[in-house]
Backbone as ProteinMPNN parsed JSONL, in Angstrom:
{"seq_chain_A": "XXXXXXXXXXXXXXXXXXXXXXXXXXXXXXXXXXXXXXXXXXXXXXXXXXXXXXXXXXXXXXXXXXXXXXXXXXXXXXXXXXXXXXXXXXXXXXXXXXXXXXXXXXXXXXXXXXXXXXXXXXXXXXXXXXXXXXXXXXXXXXXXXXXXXXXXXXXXXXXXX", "coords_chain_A": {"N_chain_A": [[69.027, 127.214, -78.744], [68.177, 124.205, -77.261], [66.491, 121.508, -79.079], [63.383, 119.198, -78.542], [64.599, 116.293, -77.525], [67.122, 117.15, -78.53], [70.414, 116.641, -77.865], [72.838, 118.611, -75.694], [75.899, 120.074, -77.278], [79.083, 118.365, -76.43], [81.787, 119.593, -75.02], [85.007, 118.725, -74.729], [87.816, 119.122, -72.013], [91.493, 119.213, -71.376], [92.252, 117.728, -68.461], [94.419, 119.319, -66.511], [93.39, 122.053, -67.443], [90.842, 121.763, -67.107], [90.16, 120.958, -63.977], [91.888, 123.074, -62.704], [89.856, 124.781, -62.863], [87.185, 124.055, -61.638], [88.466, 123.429, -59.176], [88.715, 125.826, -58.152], [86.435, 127.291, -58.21], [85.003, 126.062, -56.514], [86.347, 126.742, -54.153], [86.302, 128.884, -54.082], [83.453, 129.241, -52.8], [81.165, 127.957, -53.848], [79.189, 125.773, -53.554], [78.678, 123.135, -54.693], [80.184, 121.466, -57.035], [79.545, 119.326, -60.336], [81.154, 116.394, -62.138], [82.103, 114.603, -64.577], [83.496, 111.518, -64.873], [86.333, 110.877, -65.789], [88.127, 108.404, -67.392], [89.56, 104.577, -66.16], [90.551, 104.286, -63.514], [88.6, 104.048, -61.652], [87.165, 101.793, -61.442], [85.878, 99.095, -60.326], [83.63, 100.828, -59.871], [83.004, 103.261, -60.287], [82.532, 104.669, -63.532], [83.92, 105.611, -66.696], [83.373, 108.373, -69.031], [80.616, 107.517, -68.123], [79.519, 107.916, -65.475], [78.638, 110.686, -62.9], [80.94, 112.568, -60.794], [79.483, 114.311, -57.681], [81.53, 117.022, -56.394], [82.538, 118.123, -53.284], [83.733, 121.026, -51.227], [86.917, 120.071, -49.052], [85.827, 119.611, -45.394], [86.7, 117.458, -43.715], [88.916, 114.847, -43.674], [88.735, 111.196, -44.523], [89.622, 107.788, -44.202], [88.944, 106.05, -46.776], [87.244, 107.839, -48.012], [86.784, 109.245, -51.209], [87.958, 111.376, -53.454], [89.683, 114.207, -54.941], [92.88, 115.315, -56.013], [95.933, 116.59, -56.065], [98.609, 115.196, -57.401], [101.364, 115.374, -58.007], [102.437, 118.614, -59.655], [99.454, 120.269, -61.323], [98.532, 117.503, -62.214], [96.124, 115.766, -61.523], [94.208, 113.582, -59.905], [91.519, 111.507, -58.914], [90.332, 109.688, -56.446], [90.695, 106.81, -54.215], [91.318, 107.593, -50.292], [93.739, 105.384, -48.494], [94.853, 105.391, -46.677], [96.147, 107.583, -43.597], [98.344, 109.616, -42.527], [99.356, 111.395, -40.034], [100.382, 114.389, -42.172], [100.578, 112.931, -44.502], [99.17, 111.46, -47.378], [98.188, 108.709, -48.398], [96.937, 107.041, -51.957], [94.736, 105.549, -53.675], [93.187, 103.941, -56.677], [89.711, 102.321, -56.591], [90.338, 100.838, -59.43], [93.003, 100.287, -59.316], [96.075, 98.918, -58.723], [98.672, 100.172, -58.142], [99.653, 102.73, -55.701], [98.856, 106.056, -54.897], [100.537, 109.349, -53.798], [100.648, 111.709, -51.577], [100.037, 115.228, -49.518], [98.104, 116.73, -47.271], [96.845, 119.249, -47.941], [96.866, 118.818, -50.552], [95.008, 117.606, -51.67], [91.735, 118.643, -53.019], [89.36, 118.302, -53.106], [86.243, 116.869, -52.213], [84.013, 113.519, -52.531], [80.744, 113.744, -52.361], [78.941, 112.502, -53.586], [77.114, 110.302, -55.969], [76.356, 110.598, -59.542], [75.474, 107.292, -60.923], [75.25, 104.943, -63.736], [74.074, 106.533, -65.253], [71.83, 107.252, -64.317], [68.999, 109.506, -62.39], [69.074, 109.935, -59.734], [71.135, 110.168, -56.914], [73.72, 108.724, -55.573], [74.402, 108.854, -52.769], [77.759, 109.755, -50.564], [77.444, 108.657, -48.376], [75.648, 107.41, -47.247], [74.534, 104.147, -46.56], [75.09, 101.872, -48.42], [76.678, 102.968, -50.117], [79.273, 102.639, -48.297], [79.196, 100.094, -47.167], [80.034, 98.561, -49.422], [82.543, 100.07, -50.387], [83.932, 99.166, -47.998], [84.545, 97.329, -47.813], [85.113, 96.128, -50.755], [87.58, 97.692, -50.633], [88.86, 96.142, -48.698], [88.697, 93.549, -49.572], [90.912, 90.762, -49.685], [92.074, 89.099, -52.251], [91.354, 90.978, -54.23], [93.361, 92.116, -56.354], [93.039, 89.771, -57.758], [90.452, 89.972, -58.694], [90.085, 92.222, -59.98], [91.825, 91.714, -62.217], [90.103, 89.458, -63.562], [87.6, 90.933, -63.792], [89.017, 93.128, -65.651], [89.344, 91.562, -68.086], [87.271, 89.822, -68.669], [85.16, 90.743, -68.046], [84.674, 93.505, -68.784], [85.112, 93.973, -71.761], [83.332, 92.464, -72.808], [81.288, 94.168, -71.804], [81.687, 96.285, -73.704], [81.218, 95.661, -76.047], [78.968, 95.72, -76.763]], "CA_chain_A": [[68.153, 126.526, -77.819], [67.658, 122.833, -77.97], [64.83, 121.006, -79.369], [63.307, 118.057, -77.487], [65.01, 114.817, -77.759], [68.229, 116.872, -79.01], [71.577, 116.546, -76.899], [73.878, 119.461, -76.078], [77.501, 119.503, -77.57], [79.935, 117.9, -75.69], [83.547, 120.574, -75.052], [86.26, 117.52, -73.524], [88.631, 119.875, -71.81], [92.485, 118.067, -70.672], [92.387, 117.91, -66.696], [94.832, 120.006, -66.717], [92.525, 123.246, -67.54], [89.324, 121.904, -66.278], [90.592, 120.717, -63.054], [92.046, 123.762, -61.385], [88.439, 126.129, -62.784], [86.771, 123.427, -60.627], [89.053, 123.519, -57.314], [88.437, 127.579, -57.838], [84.846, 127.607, -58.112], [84.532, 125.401, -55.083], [87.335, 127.447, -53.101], [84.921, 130.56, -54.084], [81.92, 129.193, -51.822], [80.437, 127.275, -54.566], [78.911, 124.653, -52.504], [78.995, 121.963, -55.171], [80.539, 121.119, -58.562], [79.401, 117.857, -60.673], [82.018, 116.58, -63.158], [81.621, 113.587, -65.523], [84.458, 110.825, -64.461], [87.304, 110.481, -66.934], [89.303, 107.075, -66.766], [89.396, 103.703, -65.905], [90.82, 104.116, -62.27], [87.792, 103.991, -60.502], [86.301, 101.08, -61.311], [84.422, 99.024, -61.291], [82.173, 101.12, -59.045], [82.712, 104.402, -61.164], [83.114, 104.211, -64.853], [84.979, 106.225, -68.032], [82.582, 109.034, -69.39], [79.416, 107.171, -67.576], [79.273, 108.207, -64.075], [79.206, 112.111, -62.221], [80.731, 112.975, -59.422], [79.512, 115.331, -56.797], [81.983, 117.301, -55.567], [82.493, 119.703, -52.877], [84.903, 121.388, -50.076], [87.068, 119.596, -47.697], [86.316, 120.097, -44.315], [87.23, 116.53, -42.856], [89.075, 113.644, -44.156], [89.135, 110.092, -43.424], [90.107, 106.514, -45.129], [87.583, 105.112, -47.697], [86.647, 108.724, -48.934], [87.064, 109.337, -52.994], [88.993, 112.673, -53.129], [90.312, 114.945, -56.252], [93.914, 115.088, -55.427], [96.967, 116.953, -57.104], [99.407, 114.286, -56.684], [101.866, 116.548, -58.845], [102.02, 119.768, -60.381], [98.96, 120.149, -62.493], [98.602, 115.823, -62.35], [94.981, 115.409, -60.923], [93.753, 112.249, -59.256], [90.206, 111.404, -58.222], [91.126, 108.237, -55.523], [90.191, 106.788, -52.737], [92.104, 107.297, -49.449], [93.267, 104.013, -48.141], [95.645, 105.736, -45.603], [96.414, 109.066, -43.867], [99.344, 109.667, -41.664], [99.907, 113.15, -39.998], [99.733, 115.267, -43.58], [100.929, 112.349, -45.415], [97.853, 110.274, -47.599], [97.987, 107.722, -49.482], [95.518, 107.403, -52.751], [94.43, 104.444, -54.728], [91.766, 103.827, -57.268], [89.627, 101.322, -57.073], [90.871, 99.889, -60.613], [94.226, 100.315, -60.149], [96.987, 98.411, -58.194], [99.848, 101.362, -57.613], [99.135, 103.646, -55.012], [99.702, 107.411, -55.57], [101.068, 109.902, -52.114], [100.245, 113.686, -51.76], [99.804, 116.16, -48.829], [96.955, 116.692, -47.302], [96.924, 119.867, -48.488], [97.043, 118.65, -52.152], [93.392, 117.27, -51.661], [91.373, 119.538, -53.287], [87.968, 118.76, -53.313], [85.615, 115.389, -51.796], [82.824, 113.513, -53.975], [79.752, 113.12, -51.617], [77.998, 111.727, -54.326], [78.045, 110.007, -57.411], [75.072, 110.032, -60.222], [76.189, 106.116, -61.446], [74.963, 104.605, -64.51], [73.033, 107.989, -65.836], [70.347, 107.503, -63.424], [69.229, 110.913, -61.663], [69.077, 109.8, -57.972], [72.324, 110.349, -55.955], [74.53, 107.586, -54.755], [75.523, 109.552, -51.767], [79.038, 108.929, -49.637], [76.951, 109.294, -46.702], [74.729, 106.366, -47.407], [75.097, 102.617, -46.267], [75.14, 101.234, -49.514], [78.124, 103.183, -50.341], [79.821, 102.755, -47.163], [79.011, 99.062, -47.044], [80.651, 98.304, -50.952], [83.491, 100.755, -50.362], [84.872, 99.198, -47.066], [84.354, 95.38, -48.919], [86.333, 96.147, -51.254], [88.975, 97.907, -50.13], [89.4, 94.919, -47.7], [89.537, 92.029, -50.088], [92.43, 90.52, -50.143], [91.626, 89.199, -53.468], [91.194, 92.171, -54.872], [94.526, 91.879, -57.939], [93.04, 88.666, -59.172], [89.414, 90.034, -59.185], [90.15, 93.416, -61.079], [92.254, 91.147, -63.551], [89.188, 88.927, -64.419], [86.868, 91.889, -64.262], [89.284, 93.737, -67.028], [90.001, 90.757, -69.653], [86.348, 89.353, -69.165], [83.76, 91.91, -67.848], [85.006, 94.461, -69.696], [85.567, 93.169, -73.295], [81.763, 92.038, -72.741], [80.498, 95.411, -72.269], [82.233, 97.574, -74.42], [80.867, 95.13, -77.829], [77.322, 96.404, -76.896]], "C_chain_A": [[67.962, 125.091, -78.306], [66.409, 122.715, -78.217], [64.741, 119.906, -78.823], [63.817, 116.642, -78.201], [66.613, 115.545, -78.359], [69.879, 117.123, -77.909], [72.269, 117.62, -76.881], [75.042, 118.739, -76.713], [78.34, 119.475, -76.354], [81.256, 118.913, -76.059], [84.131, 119.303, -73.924], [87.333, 118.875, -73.42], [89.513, 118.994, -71.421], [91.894, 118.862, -68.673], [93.165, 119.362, -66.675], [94.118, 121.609, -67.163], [91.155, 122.912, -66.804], [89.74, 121.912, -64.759], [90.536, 121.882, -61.939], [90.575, 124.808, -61.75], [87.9, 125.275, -61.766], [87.278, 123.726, -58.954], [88.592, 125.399, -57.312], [87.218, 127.873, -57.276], [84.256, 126.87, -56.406], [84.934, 126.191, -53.681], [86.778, 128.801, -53.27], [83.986, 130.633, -52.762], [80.687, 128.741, -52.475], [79.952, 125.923, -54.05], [78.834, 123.179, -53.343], [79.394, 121.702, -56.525], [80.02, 119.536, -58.972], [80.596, 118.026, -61.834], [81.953, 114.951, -63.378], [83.5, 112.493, -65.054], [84.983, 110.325, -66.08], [88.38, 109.437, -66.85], [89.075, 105.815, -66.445], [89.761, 103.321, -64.464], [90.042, 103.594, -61.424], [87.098, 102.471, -60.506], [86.506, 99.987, -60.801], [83.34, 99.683, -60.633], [82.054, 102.528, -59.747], [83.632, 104.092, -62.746], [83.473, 105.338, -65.771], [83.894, 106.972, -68.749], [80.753, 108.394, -69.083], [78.876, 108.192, -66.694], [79.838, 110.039, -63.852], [79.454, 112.276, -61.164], [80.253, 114.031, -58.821], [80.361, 115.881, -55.865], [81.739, 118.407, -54.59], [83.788, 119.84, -51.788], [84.835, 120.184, -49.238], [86.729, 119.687, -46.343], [86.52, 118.707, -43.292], [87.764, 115.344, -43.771], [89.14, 112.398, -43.652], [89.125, 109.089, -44.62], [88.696, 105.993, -45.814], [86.756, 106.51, -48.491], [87.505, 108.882, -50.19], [86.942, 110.709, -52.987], [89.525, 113.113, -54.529], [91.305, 115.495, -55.659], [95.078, 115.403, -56.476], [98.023, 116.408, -56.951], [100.813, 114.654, -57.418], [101.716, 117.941, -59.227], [100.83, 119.601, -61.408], [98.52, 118.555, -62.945], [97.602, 115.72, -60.932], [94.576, 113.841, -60.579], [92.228, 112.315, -59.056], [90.199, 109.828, -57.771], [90.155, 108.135, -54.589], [91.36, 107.015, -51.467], [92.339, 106.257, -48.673], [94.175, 104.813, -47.01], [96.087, 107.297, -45.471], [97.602, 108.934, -42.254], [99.733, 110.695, -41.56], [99.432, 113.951, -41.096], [100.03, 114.121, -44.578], [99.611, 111.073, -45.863], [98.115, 109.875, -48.603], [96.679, 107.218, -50.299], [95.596, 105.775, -53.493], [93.144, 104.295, -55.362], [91.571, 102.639, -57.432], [89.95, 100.303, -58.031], [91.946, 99.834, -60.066], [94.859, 99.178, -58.382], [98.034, 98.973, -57.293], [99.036, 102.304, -56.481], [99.544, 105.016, -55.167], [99.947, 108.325, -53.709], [100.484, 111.135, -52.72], [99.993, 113.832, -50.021], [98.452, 116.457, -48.706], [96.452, 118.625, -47.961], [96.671, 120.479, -50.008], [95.491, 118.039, -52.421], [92.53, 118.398, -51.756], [89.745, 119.582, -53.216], [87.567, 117.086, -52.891], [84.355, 114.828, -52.539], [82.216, 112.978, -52.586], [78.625, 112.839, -52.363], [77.861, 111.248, -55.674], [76.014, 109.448, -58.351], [75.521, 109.041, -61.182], [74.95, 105.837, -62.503], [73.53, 105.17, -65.076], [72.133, 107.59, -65.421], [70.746, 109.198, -62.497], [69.217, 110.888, -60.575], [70.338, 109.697, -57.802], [72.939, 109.376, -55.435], [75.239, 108.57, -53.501], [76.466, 108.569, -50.937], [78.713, 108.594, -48.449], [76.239, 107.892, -46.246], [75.307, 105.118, -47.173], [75.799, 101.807, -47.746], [76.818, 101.467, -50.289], [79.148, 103.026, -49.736], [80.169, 101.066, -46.877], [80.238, 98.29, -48.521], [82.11, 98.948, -50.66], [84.231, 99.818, -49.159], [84.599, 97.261, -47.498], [85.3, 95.798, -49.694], [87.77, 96.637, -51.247], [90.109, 97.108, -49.011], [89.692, 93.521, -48.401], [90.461, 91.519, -50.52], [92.838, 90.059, -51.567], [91.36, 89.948, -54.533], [91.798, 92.302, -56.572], [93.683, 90.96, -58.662], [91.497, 89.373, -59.214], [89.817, 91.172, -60.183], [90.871, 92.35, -62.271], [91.132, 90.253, -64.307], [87.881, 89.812, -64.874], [87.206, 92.886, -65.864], [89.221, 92.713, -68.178], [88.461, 89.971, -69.542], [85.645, 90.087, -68.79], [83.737, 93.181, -68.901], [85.145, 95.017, -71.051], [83.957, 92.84, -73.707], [81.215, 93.137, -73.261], [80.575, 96.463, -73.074], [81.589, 97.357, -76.12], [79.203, 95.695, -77.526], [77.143, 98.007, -77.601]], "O_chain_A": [[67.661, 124.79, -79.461], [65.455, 123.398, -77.846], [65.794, 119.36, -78.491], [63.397, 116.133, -79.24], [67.431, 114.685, -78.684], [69.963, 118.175, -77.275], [72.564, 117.972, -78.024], [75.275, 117.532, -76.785], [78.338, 120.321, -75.459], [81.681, 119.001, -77.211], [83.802, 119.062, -72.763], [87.651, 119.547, -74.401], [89.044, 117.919, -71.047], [91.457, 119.873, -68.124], [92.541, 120.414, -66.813], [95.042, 122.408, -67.006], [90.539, 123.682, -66.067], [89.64, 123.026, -64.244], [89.846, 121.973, -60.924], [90.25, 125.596, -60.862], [88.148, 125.781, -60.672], [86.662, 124.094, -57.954], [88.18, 125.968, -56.301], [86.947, 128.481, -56.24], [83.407, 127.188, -55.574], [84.316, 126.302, -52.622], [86.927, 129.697, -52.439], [83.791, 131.564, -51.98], [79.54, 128.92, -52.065], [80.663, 124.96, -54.336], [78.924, 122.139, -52.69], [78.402, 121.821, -57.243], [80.055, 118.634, -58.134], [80.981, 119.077, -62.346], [81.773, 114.169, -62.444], [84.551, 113.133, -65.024], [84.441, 109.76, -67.03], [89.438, 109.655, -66.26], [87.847, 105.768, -66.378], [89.409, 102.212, -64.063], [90.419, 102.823, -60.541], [86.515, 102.092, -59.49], [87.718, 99.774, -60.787], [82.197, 99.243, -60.746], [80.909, 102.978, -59.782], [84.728, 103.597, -63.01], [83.077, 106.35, -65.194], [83.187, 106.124, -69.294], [79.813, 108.806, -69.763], [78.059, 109.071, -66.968], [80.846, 110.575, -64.312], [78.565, 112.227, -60.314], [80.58, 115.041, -59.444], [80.264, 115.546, -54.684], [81.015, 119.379, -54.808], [84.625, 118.962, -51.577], [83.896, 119.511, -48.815], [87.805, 119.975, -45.819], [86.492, 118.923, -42.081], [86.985, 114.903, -44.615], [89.527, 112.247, -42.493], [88.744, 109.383, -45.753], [87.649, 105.64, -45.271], [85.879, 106.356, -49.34], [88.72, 108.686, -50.208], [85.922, 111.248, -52.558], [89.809, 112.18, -55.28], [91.006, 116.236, -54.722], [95.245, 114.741, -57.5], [98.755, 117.081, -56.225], [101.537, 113.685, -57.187], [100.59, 118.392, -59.019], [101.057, 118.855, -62.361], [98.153, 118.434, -64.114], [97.97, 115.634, -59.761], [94.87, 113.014, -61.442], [91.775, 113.46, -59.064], [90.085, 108.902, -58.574], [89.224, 108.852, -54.222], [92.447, 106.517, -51.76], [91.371, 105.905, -47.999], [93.606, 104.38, -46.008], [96.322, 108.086, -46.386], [97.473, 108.242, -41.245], [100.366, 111.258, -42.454], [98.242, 114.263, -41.13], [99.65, 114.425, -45.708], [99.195, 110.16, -45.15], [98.283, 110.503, -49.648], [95.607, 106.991, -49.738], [96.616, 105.119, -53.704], [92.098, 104.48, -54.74], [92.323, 101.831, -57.976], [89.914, 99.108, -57.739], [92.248, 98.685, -60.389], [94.221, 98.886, -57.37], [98.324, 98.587, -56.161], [97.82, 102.481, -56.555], [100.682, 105.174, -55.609], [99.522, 107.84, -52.661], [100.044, 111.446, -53.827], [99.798, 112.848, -49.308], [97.669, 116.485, -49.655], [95.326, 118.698, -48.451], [96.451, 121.584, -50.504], [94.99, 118.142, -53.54], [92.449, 119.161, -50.794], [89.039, 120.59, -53.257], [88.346, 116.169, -53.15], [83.66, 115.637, -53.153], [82.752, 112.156, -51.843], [77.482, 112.903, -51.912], [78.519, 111.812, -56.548], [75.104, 108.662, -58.088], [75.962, 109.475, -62.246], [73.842, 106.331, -62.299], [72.435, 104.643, -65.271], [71.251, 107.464, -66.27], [71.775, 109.778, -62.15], [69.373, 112.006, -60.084], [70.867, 109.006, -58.672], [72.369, 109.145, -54.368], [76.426, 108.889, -53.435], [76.33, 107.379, -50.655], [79.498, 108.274, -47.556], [76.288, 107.412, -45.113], [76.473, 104.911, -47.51], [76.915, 101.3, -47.849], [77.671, 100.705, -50.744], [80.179, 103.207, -50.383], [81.271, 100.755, -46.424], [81.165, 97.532, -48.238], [82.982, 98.082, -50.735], [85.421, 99.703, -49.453], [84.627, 96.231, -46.823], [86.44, 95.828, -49.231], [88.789, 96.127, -51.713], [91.281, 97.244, -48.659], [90.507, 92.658, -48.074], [90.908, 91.719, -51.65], [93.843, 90.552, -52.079], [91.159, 89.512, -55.666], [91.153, 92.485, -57.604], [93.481, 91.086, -59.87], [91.243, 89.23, -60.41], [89.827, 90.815, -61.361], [90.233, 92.294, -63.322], [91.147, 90.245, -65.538], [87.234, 89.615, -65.903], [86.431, 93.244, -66.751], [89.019, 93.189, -69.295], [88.336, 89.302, -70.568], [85.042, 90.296, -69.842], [82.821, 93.593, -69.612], [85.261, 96.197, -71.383], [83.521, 92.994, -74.848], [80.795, 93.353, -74.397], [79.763, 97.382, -73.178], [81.466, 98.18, -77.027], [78.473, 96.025, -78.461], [76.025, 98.512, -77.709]]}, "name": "protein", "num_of_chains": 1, "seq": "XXXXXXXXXXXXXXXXXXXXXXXXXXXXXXXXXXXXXXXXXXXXXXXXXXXXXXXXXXXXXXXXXXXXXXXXXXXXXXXXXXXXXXXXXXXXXXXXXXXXXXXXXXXXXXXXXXXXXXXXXXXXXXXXXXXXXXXXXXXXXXXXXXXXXXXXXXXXXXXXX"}
């Protein structure tokens, strides 16, 4: 049992094992999983052992939702959709540049909410705020050169704290 003020232990599992217990538990009738964001993809609006997502079941997709996505065998994603064509969707994370493909099919689970910078209130997907930020940036054309000054000077900043 803990004592007050002391932290559980942290178990890091690879994707790869955590991943598919997650898509199970959800594909049970588990109406929501949280899971701690691993990576630098997302950002800068979700960050690298900071931020949790809320996931849960598909039952609609559409462009600008942030999606857990087997874009391979066993080779998990958590993206945004910038495009969906017939079954064919295209993924990109905010950080990144490359875009990744998959089946809609291969979309395993949707984050309708994200507890950001270990506060306990909800950033839901549902909400303006998120809706408003999300469809800004996925539109600026600018986008390459901002993530490049965000990594080599925002980044470098916060990490010496």
């Amino acid at each position: 049992m803990l004592q007050d003020g002391q932290k559980p232990n942290r178990i890091v599992l690879p994707n790869s094992v955590l991943i598919p217990k997650i898509i199970s538990l959800i594909e049970e009738g588990h109406h929501t999983v949280t899971l701690r964001m691993s990576g630098w993809s997302m950002q800068p609006f979700l960050d690298n052992n900071r931020d949790i997502a809320l996931l849960a079941k598909v039952t609609s997709l559409h462009v600008g939702d942030a999606v857990l996505a087997e874009i391979s065998p066993k080779k998990y994603v958590f993206h945004r959709i910038i495009k969906i064509d017939g079954d064919d969707v295209t993924l990109q994370g905010d950080g990144n540049i490359s875009k990744e493909y998959c089946k809609v099919e291969n979309i395993k689970a949707i984050g309708i909410g994200f507890y950001r910078k270990e506060r306990k209130i909800l950033d839901s997907t549902d909400g303006y705020k998120w809706k408003i930020y999300s469809w800004i940036w996925m539109h600026i054309p600018l986008r390459r050169y901002l993530l490049a000054v965000y990594r080599r000077i925002w980044i470098p900043i916060t990490r010496k704290k």
